[in-house]
C-alpha positions as CSV (number, residue, x, y, z in Angstrom):
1,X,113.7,115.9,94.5
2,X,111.5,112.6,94.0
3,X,108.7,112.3,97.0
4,X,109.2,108.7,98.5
5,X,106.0,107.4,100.7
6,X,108.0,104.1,102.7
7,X,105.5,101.9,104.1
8,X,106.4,99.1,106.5
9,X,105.6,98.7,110.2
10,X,109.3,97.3,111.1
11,X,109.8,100.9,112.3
12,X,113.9,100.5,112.4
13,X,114.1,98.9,108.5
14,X,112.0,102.1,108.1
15,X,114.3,104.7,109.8
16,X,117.4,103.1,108.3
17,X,115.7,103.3,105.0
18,X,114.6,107.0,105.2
19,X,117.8,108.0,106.4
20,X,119.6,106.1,103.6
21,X,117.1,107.5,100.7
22,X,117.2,111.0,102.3
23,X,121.1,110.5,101.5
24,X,121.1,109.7,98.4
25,X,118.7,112.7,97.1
26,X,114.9,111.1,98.2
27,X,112.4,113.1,100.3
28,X,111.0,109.8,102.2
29,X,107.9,110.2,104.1
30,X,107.4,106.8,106.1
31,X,103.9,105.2,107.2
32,X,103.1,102.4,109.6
33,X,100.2,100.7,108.4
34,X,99.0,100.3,105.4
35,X,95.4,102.9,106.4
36,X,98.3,106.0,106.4
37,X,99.5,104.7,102.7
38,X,96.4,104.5,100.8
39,X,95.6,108.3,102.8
40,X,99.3,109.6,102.2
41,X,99.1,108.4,98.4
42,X,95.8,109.5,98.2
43,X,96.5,113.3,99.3
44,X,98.9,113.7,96.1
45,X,102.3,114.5,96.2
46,X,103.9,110.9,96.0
47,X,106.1,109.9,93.3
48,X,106.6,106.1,94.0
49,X,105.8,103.7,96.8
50,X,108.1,101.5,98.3
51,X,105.5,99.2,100.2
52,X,105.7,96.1,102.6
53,X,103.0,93.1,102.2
54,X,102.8,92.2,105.8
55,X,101.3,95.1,107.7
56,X,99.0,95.9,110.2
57,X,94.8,97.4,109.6
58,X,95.9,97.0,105.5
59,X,98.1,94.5,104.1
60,X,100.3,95.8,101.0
61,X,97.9,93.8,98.8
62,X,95.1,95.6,99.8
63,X,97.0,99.4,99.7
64,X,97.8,98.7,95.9
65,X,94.3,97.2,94.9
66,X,92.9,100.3,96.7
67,X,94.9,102.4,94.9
68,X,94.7,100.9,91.8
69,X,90.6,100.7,92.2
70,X,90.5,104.9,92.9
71,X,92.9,105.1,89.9
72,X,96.1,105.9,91.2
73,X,99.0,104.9,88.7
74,X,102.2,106.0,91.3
75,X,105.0,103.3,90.7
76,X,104.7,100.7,93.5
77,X,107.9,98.5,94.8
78,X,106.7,95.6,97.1
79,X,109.8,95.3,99.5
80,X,108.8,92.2,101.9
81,X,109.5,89.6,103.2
82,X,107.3,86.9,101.4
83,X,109.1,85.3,98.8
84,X,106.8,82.8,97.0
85,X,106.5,83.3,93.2
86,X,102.5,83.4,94.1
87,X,103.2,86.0,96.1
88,X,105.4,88.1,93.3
89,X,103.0,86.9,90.9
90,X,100.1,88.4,92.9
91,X,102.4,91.4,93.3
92,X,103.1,92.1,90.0
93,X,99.8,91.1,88.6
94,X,97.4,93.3,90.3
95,X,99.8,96.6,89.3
96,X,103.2,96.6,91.2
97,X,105.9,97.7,89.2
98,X,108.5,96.0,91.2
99,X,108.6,93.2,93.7
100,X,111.7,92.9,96.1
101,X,112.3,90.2,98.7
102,X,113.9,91.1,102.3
103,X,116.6,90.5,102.9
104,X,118.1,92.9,100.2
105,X,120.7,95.3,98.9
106,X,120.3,98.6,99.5
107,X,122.4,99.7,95.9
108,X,119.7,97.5,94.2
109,X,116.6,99.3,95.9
110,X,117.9,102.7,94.8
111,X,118.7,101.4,91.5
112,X,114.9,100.4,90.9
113,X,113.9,103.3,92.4
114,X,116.1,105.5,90.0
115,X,114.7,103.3,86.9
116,X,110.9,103.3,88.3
117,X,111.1,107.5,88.5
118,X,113.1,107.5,85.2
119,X,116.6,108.3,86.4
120,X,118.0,105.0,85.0
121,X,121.2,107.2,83.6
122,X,121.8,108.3,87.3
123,X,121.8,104.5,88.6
124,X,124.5,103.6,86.1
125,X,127.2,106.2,87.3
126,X,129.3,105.4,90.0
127,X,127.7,104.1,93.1
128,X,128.1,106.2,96.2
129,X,126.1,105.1,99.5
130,X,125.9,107.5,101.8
131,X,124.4,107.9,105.4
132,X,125.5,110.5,107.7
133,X,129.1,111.1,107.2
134,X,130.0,108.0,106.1
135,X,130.5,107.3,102.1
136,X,131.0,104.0,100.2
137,X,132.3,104.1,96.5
138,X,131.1,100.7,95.5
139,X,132.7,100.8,92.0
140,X,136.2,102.0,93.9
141,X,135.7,99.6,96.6
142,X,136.5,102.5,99.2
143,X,134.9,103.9,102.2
């Protein structure tokens, strides 16, 4: 089971997020600020980072050039909310694997997340969402 460190200070994004993730296979360990990332990735045990840009003592920015600096290479998704291609540029160019924009889709997330951790295969079978005791078959169109 892949180790998922969620950073974002919009604590309900972040519970409906670790809920969904736990669903679909993820142990998600979620962080406030951007001080608990660069100390949660820091500790070990991480295997990718979903992280947003706008947060509170460290902004995402600052978390990845941190880690980068110390020599951490765990795969980093910005998810966030700023959308300007200096911004993804920025992203990207300073060692973020992937760059999202809020708002999103949740099947899209899990698929980067499944290619980032090398389970591409997995994101190409048969999408099921699943949170609590709901299911959705997004190939079948059922729920």
């Amino acid at each position: 089971m892949a180790h998922l460190l969620l950073a974002d200070d919009d604590t309900l994004l972040a519970d409906l997020l670790s809920e969904f993730l736990t669903g679909q296979g993820f142990e998600v360990q979620v962080v406030p600020n951007g001080r608990e990332a660069v100390e949660a990735v820091s500790r070990g045990g991480v295997d990718l980072v979903i992280l947003d840009v706008m947060m509170p003592e460290l902004d995402g920015f600052e978390v990845l050039g941190r880690l980068r600096d110390s020599g951490i290479r765990t795969p980093v998704i910005f998810l966030t909310a700023r959308d300007s291609t200096d911004d993804r540029v920025r992203g990207l160019s300073t060692g973020g694997d992937d760059y999202m924009v809020k708002p999103f889709a949740i099947a899209e997330l899990v698929a980067r997340v499944q290619l980032r951790l090398g389970t591409a295969a997995q994101a190409q079978a048969d999408v099921v969402l699943r949170c609590a005791d709901l299911e959705i078959d997004v190939e079948g169109h059922r729920v």
